[in-house]
N, C-alpha and C positions, 0 to 999 in steps of 0.2 A: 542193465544200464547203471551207470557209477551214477554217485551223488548230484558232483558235477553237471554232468550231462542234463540230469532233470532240472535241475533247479532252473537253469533260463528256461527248458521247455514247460515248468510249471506257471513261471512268472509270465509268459505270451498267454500262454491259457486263461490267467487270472484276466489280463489285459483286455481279452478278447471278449470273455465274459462280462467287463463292466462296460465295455467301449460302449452301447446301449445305455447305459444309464449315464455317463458323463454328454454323451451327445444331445438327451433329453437335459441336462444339468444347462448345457452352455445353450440350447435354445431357449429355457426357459430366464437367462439371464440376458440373452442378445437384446431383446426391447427395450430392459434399463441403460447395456450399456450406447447403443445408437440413440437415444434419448439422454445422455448424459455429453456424449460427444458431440450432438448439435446443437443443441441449450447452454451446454455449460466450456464446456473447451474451446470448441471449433472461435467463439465469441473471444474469449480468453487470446486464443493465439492470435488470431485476427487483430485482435487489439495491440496486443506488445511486439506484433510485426511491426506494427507501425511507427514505432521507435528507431528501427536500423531501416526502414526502406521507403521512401519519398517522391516518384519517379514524377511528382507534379511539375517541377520546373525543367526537366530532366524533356519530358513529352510537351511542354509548352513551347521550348525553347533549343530545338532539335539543330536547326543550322548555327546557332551559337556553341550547342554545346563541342558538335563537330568543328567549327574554328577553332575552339579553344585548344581541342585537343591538337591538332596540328602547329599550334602554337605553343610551344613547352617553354618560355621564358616564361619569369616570377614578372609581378607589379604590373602596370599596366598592357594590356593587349594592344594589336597595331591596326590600322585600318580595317582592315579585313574582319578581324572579328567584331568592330563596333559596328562595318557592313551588315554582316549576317545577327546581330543584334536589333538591329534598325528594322530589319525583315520579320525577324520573329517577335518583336515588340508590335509590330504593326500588327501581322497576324492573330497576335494573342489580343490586341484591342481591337478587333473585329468581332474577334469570337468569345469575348467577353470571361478569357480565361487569363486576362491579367491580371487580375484580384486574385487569382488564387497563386497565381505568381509574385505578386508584390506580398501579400498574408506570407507565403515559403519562405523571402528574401528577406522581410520584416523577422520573422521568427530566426535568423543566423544573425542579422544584423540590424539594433532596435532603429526604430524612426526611416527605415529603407521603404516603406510602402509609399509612404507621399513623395520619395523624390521617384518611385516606380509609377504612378499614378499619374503626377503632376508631365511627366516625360512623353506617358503616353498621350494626353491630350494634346500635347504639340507636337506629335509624330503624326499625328493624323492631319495635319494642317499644313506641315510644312517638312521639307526633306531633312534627314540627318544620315547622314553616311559616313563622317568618319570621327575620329576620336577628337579632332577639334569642334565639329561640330555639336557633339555633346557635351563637352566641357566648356563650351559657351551657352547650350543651356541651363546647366545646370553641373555647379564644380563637382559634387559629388560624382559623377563619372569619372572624374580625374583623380581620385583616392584611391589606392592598392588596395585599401581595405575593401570595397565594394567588391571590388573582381574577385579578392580570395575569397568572400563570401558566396558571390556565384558561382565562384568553381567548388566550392563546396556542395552548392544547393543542387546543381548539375548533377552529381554522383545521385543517383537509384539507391544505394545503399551508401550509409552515413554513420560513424559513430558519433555527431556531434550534439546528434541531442542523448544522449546515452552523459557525455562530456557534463554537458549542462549540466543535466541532472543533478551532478555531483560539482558545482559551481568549476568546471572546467573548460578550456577552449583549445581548441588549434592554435598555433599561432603561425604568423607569413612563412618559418621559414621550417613546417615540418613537425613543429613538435610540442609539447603540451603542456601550459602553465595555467594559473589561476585565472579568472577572472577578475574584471577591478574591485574591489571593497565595497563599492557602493552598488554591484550586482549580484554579489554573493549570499545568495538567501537561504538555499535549500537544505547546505549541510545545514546549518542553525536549525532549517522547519524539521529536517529528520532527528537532528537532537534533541527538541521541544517536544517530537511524538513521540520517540523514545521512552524518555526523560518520565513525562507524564502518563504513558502507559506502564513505566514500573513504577511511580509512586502509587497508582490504582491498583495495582496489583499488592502491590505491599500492602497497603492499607486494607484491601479486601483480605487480606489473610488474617490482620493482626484482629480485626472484625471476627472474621469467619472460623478462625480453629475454635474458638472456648463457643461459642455457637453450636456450632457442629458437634465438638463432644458433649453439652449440656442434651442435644437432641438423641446422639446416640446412648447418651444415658436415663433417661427418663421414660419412664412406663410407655408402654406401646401404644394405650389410646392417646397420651396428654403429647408426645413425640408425634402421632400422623397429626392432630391435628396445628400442631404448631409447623410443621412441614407443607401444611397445606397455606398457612402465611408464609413463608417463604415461596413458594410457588406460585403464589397469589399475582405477583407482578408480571409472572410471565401470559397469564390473562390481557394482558392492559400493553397497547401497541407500543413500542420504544418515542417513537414523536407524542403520544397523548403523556407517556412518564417524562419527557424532555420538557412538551409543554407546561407541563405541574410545577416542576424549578421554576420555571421562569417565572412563576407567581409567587413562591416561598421564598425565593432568593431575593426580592426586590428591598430596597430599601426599606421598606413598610411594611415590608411582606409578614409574611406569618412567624417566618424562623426569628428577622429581629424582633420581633415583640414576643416572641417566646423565651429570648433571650434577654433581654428588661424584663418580663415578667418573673423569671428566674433569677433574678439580680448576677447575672454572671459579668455581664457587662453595663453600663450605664450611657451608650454609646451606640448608634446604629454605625453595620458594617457594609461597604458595598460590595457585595457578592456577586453581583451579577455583574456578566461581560468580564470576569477577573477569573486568575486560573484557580483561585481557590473554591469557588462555584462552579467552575468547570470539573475539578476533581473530585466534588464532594456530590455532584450529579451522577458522574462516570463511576462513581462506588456503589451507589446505590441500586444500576441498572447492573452492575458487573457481579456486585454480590452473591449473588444467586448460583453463577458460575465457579466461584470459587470455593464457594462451599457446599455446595451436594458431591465433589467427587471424594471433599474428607469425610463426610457423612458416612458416603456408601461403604467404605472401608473402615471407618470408624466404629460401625453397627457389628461387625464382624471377627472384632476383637474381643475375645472374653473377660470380663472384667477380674477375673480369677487370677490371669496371669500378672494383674498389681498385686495381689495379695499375696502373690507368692512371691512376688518378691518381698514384698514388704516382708513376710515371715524370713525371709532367709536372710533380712539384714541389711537391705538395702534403703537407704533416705529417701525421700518420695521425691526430690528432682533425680537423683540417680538410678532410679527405677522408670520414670516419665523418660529420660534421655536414652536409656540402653535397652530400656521393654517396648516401651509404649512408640515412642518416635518412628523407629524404625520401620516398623507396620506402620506405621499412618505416612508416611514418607512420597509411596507413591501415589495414593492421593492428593497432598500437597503440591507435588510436582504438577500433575495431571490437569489440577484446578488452577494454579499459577499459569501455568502456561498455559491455557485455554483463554483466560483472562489477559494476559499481555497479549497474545495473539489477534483478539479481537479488539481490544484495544489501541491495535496501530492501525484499524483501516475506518476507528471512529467518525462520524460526517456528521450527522446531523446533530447531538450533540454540542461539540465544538461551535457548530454553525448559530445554534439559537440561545446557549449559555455563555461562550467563552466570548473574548472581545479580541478584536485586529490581531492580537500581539499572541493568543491563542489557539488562531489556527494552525490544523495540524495538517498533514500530507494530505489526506483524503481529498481537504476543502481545496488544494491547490490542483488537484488531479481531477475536481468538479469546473473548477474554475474555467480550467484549460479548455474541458469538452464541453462545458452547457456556454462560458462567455466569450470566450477568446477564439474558441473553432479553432483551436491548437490542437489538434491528438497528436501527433509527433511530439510535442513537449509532455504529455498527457502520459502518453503509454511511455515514454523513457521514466517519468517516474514511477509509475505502476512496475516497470520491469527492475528497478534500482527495490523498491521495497519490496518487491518479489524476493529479489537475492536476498536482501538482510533478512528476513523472516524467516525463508528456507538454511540459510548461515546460520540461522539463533536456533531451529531448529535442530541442524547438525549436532553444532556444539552441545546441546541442550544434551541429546543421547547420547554423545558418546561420553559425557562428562557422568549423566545420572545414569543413561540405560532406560532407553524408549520400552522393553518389555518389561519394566519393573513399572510404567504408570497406570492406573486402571482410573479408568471414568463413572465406571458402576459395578 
């Protein structure tokens, strides 16, 4: 038998022989991963479906939606669909599903619930059948904007709150420009969480390198036990460490009279509710992260290879630059980006240090679900900083190289 020949019938052989042990391999991980896909994902997709599909008004509003379509003019509709409007308005204020119709049409178009509300109570009293008869109730029937709106809300699937998201709209005739000025919020909230998750990152770093190599230089009992205060905060629940600012930051709090006590300043500062409180909270909780992955990498460098350069001639910042840096590198990276990363989905935090002008995405993406009963504006932002985090992540490896960062 030539070489050839064997080598594929050795390698089925090899195959055949482990297939046994890989099929023990993947039962013994089947439990985590169907326990990972119903807990963790299945929730996850659920949720940022609900950015691109809406079929509330779509199923509320079943004979309007088919008028409309048989009606392909732009601006307002004619008889027949303010007809079959009248029907399913009435219907839906029967069955008590026009609140979540008027909430749909509110969320494409603000202030649209009370004239969807106010409409239904007089359709239940008295007739409306054609498009005068609603626009003597109530003018707004008679604005193009309403109808684009509900031929909007009509579509099952939607990118307009995906739009929003990113302060965007439809407009009447097809195609997509801003938003007005005075509803433009969210690029600003995503620049603000940005923004202030890399100043916490930064600052955790400039913190955390000489930290980190003082620990990986120092004797091995005086090093664990100083690692065990560092480690110490992760003991202690992130809302009991959030609630602890909010006492030291106060006006009277501990930090300014530590600062008069210190004579640094002769002046108390208002920290709290201001982003300087905010970031000087989000350092403290974040710290921890950015410096054990320089640590772990840092512990592992021998301290020999300074010496030799220094013996061969080299200045102690051009030895720190061309020896040292480059082994600690991806540590640095690993701990930055662990730290920004958690950083952009901060909540509670923001919530009980920063003030109005402070919040960040999270709070707006809480807001949605616990106050507003919006998840469609909720999960389009959850899916907008999906993308940028996954983007930052892209970038991040192909610029440093994902297999050069280590965590431990």
């Amino acid at each position: 038998m030539s070489s050839s020949t064997a080598e594929p019938a050795l390698a089925t052989a090899v195959r055949r022989s482990t297939r046994g042990e890989r099929v023990r391999a993947i039962l013994l991980v089947a439990p985590l991963v169907v326990l990972l896909l119903l807990s963790f994902c299945t929730p996850i997709a659920v949720l940022l479906s609900r950015a691109v599909y809406d079929p509330t008004m779509h199923e509320a509003l079943p004979r309007t939606a088919s008028a409309l379509a048989a009606f392909p003019g732009k601006g307002l509709p004619d008889d027949a669909v303010f007809a079959a409007f009248s029907k399913d308005l009435l219907a839906a204020k029967k069955s008590d599903s026009i609140y979540d119709v008027a909430k749909d049409l509110n969320n494409l178009l603000p202030a649209a619930r009370s004239h969807v509300l106010r409409t239904g109570r007089i359709i239940s009293r008295e007739k409306l059948a054609t498009r005068a008869d609603f626009v003597a109730t109530d003018p707004f029937w008679g604005q193009s904007e309403t109808w684009f709106a509900i031929r909007n809300g009509l579509r099952p699937f939607t990118t307009s709150y995906l739009l929003a998201a990113i302060d965007l709209q439809w407009t009447g005739t097809g195609g997509i420009a801003s938003v007005p000025s005075d509803q433009a919020i969210y690029r600003a909230v995503f620049a603000r969480t940005f923004g202030i998750a890399a100043a916490v990152t930064l600052i955790t770093l400039v913190l955390g390198f000489p930290l980190a190599w003082l620990l990986a230089n120092l004797p091995g009992r005086l090093a664990a036990r100083l690692i065990l205060l560092v480690l110490l905060p992760f003991w202690t629940s992130i809302l009991v460490r959030t609630a602890a600012w909010t006492v030291l930051l106060q006006k009277y709090g501990i930090l300014n009279d530590l600062l008069l006590a210190l004579r640094v300043t002769d002046h108390r500062f208002d920290l709290m509710y201001t982003r300087t409180g905010l970031i000087i909270a989000m350092t403290h909780i974040q710290l921890p992260f950015t410096l054990l992955p320089m640590y772990s990498v840092m512990r592992t460098i021998p301290s020999s290879q300074m010496r030799a350069a220094y013996s061969l001639g080299a200045r102690p910042f051009a030895a720190f630059r061309r020896v040292y840096m480059p082994q600690v590198m991806p540590g640095i990276m690993a701990g930055c980006l662990l730290t920004f990363i958690l950083c952009l989905g901060y909540f509670i935090t923001p919530a009980l240090v920063g003030g109005p002008a402070d919040q960040l995405i999270a709070n707006f993406i809480y807001n949605y679900i616990d106050v507003e009963l919006n998840w469609q504006m909720a999960a389009a932002l959850s899916c907008i900083l999906l993308a940028l985090t996954l983007g930052l992540f892209v970038v991040f490896a192909r610029v440093f190289g994902i297999d050069r960062m280590k965590l431990v």
